[in-house]
N, CA, C and O of each residue as an XYZ file, in Angstrom:
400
protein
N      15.304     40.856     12.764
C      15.823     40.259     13.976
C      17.304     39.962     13.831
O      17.904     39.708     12.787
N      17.768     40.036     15.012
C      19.642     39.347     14.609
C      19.783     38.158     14.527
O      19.125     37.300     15.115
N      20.783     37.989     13.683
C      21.116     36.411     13.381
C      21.328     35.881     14.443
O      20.796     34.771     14.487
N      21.943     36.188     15.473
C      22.486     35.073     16.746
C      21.011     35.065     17.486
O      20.908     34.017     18.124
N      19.961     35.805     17.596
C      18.366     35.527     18.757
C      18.150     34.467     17.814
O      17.704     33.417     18.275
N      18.408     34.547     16.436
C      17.346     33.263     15.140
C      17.946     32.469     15.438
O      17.159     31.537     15.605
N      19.840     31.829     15.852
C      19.871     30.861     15.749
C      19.620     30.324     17.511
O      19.303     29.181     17.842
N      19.794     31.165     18.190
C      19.648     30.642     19.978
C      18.034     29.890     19.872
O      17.668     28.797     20.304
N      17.156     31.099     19.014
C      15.747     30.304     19.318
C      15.298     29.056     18.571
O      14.273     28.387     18.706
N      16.361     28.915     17.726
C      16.295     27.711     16.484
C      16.988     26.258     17.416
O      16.519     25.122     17.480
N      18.275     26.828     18.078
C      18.703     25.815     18.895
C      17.604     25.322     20.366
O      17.576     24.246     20.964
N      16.842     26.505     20.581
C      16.593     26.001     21.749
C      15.297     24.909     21.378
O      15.258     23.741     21.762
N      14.350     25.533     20.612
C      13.309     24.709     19.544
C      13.938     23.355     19.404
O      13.249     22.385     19.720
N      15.068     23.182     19.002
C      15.608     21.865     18.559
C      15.780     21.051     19.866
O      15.547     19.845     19.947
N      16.110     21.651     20.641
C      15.995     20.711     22.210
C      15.449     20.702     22.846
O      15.738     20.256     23.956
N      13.614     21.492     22.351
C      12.884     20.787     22.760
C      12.213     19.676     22.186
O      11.372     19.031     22.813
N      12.555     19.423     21.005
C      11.440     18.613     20.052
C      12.277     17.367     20.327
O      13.467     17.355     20.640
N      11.355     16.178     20.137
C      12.297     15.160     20.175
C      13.109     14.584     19.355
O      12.904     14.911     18.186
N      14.151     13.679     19.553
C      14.210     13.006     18.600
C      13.769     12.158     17.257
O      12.692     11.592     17.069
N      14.812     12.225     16.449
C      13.752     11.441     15.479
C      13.734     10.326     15.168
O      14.789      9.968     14.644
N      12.942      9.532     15.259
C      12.617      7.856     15.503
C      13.481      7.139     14.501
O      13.520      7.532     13.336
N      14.277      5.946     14.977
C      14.856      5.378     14.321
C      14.555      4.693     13.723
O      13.770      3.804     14.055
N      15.273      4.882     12.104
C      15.056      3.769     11.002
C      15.097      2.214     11.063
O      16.123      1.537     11.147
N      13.692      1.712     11.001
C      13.579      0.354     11.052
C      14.590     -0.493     10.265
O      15.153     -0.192      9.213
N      14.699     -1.582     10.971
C      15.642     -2.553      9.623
C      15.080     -3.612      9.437
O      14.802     -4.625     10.080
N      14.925     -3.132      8.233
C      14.206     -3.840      7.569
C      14.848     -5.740      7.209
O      14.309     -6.776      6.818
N      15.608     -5.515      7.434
C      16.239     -6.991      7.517
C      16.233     -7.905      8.855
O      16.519     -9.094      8.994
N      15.788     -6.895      9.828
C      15.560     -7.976     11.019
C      14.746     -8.791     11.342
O      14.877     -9.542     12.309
N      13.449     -8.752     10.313
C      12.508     -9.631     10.374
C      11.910    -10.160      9.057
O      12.183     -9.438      8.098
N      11.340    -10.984      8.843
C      10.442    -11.296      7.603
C       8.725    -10.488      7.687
O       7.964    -10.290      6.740
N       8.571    -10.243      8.759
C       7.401     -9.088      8.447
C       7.963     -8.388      9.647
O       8.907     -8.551     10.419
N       6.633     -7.239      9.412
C       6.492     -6.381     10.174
C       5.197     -5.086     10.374
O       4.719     -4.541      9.379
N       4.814     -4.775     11.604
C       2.873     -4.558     12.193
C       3.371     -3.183     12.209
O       4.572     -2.958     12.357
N       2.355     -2.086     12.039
C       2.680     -0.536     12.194
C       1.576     -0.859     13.850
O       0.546     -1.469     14.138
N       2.525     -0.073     14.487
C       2.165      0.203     15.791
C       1.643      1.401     15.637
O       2.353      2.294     15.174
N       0.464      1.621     15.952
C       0.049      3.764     16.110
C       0.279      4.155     17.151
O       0.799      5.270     17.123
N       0.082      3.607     18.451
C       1.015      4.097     19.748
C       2.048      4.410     19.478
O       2.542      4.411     20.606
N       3.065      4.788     18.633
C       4.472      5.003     18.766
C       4.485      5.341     17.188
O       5.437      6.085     16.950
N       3.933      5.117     16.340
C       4.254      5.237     15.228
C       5.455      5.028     14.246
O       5.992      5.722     13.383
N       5.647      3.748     14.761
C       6.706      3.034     13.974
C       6.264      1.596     13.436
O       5.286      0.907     13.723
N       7.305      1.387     12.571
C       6.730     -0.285     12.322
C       7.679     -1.387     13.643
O       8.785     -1.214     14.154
N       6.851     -2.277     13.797
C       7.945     -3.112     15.286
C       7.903     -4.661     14.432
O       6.903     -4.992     13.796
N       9.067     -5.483     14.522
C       8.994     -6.523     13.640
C       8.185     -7.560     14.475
O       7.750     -7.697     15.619
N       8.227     -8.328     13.077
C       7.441    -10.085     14.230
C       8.065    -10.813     13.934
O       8.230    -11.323     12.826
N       8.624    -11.028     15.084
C       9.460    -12.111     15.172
C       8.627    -14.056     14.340
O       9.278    -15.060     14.053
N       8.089    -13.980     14.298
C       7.957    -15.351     13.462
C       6.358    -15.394     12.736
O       5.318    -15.075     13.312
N       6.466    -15.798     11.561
C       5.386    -15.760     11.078
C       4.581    -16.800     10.306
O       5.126    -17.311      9.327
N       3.443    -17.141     10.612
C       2.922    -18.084     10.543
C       2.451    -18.431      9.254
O       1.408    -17.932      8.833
N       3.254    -19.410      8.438
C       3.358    -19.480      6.927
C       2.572    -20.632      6.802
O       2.596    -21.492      7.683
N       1.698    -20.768      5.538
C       0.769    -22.042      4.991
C       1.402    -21.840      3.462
O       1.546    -20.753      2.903
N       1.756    -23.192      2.902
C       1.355    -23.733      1.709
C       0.426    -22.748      0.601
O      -0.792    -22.656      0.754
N       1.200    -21.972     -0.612
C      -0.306    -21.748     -1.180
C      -1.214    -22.946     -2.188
O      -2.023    -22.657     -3.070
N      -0.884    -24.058     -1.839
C      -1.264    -25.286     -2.680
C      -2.376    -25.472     -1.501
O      -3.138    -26.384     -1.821
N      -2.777    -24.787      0.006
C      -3.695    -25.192      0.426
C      -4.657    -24.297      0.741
O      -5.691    -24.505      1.377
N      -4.162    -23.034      0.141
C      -5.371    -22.045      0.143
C      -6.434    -22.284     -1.075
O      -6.206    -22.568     -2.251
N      -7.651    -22.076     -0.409
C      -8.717    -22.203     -1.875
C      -9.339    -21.256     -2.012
O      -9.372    -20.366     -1.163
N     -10.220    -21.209     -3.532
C     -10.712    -20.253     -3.693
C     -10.353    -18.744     -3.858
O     -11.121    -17.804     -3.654
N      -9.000    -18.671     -4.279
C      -7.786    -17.571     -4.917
C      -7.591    -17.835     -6.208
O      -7.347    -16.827     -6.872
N      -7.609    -18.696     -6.709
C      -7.064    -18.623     -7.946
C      -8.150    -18.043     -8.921
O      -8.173    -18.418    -10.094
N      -9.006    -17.171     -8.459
C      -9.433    -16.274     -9.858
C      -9.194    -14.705     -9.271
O      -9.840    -13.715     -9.615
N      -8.264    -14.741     -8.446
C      -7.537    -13.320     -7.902
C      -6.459    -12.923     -8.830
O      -6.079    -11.757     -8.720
N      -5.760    -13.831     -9.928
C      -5.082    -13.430    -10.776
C      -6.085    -12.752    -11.661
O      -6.107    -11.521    -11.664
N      -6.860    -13.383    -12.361
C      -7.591    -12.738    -13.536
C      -8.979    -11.566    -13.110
O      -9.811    -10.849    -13.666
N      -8.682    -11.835    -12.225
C      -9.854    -10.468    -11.314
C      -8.626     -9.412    -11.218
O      -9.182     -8.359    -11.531
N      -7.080     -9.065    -10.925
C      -6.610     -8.125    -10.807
C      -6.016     -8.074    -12.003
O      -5.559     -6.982    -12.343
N      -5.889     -9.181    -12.878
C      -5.203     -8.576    -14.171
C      -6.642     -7.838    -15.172
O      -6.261     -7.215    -16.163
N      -7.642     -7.872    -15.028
C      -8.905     -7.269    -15.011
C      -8.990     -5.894    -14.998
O      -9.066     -5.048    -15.890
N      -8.958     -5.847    -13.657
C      -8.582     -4.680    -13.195
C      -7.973     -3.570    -13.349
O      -8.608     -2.547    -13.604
N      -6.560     -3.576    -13.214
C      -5.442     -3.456    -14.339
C      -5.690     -2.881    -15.442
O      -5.347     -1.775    -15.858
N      -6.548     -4.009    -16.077
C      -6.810     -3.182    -17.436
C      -7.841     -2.147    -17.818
O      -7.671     -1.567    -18.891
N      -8.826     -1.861    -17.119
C      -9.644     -1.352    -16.908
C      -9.316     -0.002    -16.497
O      -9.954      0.976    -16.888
N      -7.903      0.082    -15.379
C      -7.911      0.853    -14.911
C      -7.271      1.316    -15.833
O      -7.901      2.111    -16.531
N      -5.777      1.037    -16.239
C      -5.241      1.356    -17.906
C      -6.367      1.586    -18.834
O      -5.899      2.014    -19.889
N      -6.847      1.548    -18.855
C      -7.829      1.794    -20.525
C      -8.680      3.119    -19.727
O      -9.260      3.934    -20.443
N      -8.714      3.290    -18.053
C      -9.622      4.807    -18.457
C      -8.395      5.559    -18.067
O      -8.721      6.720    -17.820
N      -7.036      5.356    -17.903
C      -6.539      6.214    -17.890
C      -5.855      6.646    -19.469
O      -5.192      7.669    -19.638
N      -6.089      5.898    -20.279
C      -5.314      6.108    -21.552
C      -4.563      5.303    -22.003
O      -4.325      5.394    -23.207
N      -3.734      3.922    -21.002
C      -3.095      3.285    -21.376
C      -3.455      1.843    -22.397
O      -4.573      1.401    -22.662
N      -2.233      1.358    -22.803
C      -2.359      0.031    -23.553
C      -3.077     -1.166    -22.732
O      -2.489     -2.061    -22.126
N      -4.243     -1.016    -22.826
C      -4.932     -2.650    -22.082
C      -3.613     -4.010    -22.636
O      -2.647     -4.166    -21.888
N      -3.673     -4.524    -23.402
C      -3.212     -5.447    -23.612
C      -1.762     -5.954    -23.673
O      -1.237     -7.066    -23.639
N      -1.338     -4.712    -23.773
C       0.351     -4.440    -23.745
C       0.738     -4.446    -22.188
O       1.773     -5.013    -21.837
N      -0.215     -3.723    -21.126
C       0.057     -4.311    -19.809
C      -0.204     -5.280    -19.169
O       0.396     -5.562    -18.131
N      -1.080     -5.924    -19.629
C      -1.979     -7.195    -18.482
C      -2.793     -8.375    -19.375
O      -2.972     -8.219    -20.583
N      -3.087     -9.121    -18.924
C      -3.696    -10.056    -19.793
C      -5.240     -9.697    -19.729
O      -6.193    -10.473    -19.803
N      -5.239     -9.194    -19.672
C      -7.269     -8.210    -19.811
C      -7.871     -8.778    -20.653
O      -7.528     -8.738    -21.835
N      -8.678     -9.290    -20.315
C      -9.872     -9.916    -21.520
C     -11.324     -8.614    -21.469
O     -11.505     -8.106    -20.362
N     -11.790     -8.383    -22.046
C     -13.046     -7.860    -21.528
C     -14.001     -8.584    -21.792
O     -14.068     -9.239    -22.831
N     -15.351     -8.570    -20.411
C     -16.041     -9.381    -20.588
C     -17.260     -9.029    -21.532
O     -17.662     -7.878    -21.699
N     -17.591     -9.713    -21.897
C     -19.360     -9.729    -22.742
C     -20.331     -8.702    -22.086
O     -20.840     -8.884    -20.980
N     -20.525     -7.689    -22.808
C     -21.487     -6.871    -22.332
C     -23.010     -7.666    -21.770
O     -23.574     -8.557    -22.405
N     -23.488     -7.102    -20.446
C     -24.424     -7.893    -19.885
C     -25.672     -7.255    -20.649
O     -25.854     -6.079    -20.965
N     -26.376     -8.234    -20.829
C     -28.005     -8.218    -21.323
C     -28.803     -8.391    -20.963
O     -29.773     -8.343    -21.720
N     -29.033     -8.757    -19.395
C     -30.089     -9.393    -18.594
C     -30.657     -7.648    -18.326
O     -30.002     -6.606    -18.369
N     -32.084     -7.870    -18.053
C     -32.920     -6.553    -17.730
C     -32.133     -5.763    -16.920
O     -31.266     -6.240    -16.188
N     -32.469     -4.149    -17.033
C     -31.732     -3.204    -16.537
C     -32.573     -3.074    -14.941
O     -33.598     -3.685    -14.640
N     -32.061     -2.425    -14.354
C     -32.953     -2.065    -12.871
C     -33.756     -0.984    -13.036
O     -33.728     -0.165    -13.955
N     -34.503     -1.031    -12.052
C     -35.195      0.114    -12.839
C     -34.921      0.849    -11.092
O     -34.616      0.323    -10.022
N     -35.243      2.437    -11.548
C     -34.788      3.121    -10.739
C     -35.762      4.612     -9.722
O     -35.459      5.557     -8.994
N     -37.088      3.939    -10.338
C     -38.149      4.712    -10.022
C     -39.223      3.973    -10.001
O     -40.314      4.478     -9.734
């Protein structure tokens, strides 16, 4: 094909497609919701903050993900202990299930 039909049909392609959505800034808000109608993120304007001295029942979310962590490190190959504070727990002994 000739170079000038590739670039006329390249230009005309380009004006039909739309624009491309502008980069959020990220500094205009302290959060921000992904909209799927539009597919952007839109900020929120104010956000409704609590104390974590009054949330309960979190504080074994540290040692459940540093857990984790390690677990997941140790089947991939890595240093359990060199990444996370991983304890492993006591192999369980209570009866097995049975499955038939």
């Amino acid at each position: 094909m000739d170079t000038a039909l590739l670039t006329r049909i390249a230009e005309a392609l380009e004006r039909l497609a739309p624009p491309p959505p502008p980069t959020p800034d990220l500094k205009a808000a302290d959060g921000f919701v992904w909209n799927p109608g539009t597919g952007r993120l839109a900020p929120v304007p104010e956000i409704a903050r609590v104390p974590l001295t009054l949330l309960k029942g979190i504080e074994r979310l540290d040692t459940v993900g540093a857990r984790l962590l390690g677990v997941v490190l140790n089947m991939a190959g890595g240093s359990v202990q060199s990444e996370s504070n991983y304890e492993p727990q006591a192999q369980h002994t209570g009866t097995p299930l049975r499955t038939g």
